[in-house]
N, CA, C and O of each residue as an XYZ file, in Angstrom:
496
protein
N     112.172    -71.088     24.863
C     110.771    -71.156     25.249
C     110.693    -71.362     26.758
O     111.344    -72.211     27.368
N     109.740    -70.409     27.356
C     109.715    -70.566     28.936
C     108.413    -71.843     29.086
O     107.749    -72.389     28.204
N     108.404    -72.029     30.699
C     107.292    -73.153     30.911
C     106.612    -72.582     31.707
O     107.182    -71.615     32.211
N     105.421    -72.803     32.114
C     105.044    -72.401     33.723
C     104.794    -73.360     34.229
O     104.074    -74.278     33.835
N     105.542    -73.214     35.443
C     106.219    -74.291     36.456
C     104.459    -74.424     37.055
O     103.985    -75.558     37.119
N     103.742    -73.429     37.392
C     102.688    -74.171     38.071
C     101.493    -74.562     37.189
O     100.346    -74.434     37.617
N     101.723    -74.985     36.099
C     100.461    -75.911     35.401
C     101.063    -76.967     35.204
O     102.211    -77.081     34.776
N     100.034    -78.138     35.622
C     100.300    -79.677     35.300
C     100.186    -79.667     34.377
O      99.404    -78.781     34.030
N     100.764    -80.516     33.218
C     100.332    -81.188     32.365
C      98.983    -82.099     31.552
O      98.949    -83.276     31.912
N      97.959    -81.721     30.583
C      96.874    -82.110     30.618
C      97.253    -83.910     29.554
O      97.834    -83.940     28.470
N      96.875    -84.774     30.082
C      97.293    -86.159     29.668
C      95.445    -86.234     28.706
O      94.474    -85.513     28.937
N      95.561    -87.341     27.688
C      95.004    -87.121     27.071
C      94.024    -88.030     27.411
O      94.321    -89.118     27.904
N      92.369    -87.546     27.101
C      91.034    -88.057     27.576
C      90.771    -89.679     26.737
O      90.546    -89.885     25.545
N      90.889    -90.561     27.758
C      90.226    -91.929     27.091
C      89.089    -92.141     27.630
O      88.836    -91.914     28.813
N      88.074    -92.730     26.550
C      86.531    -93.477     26.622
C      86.924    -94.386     28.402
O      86.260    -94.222     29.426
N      87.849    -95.061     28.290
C      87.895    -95.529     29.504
C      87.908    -94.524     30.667
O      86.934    -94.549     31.419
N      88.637    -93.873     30.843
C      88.894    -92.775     31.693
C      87.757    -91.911     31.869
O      87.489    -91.695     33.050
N      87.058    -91.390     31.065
C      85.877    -90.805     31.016
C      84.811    -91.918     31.318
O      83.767    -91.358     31.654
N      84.711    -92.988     31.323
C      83.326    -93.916     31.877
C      83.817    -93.952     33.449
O      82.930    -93.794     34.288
N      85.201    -94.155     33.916
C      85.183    -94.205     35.445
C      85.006    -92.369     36.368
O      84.790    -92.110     37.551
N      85.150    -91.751     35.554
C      84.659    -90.410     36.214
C      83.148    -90.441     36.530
O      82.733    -90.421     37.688
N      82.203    -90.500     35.255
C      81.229    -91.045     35.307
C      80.411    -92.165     36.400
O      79.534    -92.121     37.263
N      81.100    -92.934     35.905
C      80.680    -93.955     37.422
C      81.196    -93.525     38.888
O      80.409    -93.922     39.747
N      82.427    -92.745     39.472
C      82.791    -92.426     40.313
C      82.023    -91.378     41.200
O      82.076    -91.154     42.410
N      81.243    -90.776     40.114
C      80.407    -89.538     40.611
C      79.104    -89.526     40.377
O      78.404    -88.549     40.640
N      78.579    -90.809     39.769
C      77.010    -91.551     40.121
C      76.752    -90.632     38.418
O      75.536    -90.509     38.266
N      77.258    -90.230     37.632
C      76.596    -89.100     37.022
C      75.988    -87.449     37.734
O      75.039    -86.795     37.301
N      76.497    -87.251     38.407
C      75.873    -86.375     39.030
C      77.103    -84.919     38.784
O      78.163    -84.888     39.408
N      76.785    -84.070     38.009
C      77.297    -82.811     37.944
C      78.266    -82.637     38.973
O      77.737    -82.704     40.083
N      79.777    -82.390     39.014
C      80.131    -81.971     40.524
C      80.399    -80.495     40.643
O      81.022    -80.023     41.595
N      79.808    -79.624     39.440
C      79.799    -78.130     40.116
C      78.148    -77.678     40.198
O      77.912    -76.470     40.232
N      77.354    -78.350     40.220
C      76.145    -78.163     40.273
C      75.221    -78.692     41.271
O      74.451    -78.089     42.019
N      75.525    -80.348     41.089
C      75.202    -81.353     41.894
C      73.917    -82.016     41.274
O      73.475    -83.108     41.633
N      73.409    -81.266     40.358
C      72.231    -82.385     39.855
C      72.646    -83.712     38.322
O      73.464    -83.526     37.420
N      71.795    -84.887     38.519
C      72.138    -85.435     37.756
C      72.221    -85.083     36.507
O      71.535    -84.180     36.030
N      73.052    -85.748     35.868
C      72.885    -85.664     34.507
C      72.465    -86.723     33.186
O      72.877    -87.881     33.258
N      71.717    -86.342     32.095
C      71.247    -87.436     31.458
C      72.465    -87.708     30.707
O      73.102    -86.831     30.124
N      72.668    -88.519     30.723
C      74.016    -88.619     29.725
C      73.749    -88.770     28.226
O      74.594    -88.417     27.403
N      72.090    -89.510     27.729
C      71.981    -89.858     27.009
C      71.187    -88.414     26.217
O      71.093    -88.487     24.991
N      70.719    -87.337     26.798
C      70.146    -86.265     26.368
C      71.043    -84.910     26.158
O      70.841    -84.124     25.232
N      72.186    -84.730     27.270
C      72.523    -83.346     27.496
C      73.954    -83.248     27.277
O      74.361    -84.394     27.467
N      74.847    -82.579     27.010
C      75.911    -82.442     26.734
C      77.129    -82.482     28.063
O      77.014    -81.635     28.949
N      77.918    -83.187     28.112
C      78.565    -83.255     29.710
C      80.148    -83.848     29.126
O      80.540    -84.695     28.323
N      80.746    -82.853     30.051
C      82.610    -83.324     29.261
C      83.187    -83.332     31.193
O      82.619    -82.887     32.191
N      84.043    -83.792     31.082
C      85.186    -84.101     32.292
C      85.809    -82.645     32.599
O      86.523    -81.933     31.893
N      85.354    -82.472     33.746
C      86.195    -81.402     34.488
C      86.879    -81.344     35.666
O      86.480    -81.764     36.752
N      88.013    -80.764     35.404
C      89.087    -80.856     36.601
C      88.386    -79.819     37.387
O      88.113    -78.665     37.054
N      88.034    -80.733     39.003
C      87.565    -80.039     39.752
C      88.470    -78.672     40.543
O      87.894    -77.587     40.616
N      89.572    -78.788     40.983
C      90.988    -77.546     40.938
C      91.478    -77.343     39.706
O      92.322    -78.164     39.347
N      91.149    -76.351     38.834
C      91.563    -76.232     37.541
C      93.308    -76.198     37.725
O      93.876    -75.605     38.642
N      93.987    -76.964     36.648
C      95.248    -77.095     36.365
C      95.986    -75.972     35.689
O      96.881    -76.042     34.847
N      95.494    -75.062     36.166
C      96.144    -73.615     36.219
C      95.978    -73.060     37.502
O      96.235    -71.868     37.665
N      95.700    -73.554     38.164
C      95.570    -73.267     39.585
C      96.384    -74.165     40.417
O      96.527    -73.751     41.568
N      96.762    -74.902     40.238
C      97.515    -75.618     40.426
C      97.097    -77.200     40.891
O      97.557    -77.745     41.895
N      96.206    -77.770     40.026
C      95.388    -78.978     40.007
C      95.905    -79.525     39.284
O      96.337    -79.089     38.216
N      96.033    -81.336     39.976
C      96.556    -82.449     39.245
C      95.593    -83.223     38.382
O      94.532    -83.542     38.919
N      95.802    -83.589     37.084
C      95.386    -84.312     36.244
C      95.254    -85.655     36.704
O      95.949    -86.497     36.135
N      94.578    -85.980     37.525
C      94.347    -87.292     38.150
C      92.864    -87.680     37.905
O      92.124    -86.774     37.522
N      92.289    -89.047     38.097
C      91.331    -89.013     38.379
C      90.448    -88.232     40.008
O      89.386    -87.642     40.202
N      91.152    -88.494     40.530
C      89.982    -87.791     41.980
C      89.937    -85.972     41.521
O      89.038    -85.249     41.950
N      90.696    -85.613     40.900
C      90.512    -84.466     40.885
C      89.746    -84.259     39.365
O      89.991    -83.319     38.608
N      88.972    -85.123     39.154
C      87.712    -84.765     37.932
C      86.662    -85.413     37.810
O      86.672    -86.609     38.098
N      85.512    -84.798     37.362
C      84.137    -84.958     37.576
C      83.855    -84.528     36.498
O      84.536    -83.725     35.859
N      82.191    -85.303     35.964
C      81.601    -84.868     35.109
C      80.906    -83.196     35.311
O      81.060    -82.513     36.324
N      80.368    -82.910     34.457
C      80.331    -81.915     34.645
C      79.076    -80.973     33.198
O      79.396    -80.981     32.010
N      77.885    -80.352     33.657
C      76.814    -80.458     32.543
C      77.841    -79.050     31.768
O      78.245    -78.055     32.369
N      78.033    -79.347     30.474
C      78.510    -78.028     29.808
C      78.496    -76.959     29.884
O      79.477    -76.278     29.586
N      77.207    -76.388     30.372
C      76.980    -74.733     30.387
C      77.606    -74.460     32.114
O      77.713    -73.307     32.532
N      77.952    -75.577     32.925
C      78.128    -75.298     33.962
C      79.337    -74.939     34.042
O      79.690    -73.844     34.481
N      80.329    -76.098     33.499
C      82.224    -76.140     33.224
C      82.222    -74.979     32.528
O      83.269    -74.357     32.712
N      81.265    -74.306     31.615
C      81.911    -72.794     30.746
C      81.663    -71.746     31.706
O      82.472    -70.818     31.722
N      80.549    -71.723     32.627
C      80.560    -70.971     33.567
C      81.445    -70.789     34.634
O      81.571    -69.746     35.275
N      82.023    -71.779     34.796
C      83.316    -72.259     36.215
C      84.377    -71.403     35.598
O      85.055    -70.515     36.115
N      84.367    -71.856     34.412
C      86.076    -71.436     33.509
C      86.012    -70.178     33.043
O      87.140    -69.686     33.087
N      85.094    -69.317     32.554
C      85.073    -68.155     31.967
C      84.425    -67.005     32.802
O      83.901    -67.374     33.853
N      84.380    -65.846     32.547
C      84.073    -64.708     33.453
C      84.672    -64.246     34.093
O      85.609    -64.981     34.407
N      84.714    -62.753     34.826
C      84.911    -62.295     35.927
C      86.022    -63.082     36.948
O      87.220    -62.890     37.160
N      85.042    -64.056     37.475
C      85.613    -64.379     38.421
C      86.021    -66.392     37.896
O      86.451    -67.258     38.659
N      85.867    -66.461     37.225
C      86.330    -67.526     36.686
C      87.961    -68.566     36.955
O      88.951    -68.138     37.548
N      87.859    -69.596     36.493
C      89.593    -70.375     36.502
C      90.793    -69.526     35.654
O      91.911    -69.260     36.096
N      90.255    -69.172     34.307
C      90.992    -68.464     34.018
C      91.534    -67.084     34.527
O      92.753    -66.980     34.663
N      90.828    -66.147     34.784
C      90.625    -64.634     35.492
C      91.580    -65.022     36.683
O      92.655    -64.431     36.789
N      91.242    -65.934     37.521
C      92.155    -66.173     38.820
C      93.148    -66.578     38.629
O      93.873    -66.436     39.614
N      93.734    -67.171     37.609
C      94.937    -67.952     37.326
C      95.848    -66.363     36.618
O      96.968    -66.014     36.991
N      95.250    -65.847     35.874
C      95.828    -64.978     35.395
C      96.392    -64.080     36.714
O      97.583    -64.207     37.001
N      95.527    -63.155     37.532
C      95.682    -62.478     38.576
C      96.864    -63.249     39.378
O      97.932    -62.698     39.647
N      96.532    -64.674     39.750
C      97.491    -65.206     39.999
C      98.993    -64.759     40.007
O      99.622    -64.119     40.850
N      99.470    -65.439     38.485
C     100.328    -65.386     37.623
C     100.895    -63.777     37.587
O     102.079    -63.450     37.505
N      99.536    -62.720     37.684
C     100.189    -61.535     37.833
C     101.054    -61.268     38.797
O     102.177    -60.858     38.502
N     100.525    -61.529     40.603
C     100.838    -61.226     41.644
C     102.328    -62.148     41.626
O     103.422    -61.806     42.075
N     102.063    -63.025     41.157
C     103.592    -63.965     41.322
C     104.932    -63.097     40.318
O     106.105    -63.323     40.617
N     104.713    -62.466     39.561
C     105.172    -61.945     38.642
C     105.812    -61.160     39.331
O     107.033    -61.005     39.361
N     104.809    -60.501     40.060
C     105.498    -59.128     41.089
C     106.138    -59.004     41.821
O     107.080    -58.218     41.920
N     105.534    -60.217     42.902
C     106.111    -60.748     43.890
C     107.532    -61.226     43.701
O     108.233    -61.273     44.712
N     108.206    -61.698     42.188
C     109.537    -62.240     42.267
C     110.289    -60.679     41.500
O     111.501    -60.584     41.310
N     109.544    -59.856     41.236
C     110.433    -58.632     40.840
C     110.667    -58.540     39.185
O     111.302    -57.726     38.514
N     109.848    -59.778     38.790
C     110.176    -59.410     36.869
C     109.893    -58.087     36.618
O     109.110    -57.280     37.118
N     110.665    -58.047     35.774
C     110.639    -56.804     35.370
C     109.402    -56.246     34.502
O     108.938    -57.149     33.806
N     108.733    -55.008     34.342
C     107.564    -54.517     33.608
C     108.050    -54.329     32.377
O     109.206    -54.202     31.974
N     106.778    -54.328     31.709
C     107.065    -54.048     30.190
C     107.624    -52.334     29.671
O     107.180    -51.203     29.867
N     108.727    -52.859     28.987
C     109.312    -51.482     28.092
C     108.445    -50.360     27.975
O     108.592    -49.221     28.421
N     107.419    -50.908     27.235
C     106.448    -49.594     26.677
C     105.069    -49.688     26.971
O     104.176    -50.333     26.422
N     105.062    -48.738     28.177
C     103.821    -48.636     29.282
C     103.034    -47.696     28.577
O     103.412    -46.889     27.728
N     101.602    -47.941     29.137
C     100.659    -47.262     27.832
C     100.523    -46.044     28.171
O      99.928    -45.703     29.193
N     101.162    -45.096     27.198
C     100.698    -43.794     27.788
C      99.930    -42.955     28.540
O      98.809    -42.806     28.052
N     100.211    -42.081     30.007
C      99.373    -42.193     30.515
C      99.239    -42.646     31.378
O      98.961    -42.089     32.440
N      99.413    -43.936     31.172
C      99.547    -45.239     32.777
C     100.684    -44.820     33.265
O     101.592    -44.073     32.902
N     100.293    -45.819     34.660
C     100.577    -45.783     35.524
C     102.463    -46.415     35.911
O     103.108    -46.465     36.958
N     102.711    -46.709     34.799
C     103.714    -47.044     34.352
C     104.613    -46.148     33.817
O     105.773    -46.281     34.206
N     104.336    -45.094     32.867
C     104.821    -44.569     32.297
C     105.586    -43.076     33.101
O     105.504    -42.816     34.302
N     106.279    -42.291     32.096
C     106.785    -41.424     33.285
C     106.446    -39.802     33.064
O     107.003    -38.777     33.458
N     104.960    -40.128     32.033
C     103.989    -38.909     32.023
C     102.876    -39.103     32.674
O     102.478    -40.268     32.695
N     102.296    -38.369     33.174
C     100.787    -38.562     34.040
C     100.097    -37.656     33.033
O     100.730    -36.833     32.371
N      98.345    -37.885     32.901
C      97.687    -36.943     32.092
C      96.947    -36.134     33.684
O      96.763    -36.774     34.720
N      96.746    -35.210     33.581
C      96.248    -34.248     34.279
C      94.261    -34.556     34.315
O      93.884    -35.314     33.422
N      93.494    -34.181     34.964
C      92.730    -33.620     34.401
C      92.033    -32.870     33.390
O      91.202    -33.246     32.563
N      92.517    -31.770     33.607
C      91.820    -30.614     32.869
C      92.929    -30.670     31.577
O      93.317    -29.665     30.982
N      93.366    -32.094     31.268
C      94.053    -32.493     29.925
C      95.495    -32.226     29.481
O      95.930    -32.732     28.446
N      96.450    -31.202     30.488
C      97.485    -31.372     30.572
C      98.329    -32.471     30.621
O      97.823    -33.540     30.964
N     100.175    -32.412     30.196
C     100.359    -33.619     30.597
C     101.778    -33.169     31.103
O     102.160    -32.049     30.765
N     102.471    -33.841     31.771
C     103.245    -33.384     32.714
C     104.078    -34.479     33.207
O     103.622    -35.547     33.615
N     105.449    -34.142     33.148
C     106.196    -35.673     33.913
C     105.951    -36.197     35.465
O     105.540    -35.429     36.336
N     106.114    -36.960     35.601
C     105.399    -37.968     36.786
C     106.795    -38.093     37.805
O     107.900    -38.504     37.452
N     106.334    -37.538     39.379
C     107.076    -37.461     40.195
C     107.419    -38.582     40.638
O     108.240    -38.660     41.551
């Protein structure tokens, strides 16, 4: 089994640990910046440098955070995940691993090109 060397380790969330984030950051959203009700709206701990990016599981590096905001940070386009991946791609390249066996036909990988006008033809 391989590891990846650049994700920390996620240590596990205590009631304690989660009330001093809370208090550390007044309640106040830190990818948004507005408060939050704690007692009305849904709000979980987020690592402000996501730990696929290469962010430490510490306290200074997490903040509350209103739910729809942390799913917005983390998912999409341009998201923690999307960048970590791209990441992970370019590093991939950059050390010379090798590509996968069976490139999808077609691609850019492979050692047929499709033509246009639907021919297909080996790739110079």
């Amino acid at each position: 089994m391989t590891t990846d060397v650049g994700t920390t380790k996620r240590k596990n969330m205590t009631p304690r640990m989660r009330l001093k984030v809370w208090e550390r950051h007044k309640g106040v959203c830190c990818l948004c910046g507005i408060k939050i009700d704690g007692t009305r709206e849904r709000w979980i701990v987020e690592h402000i440098r996501a730990l696929e990016l290469g962010g430490e599981d510490v306290e200074e590096n997490m903040g509350p955070a209103h739910e729809g905001c942390a799913i917005a940070k983390t998912g999409g386009k341009t998201g923690d995940h999307a960048r970590a991946a791209k990441a992970k791609r370019a590093k991939s390249k950059h050390l010379g691993i090798k590509k996968t066996k069976n490139p999808l036909p077609g691609g850019k990988g492979s050692k047929w090109k499709k033509k246009i006008d639907g021919g297909v033809v080996p790739r110079d």
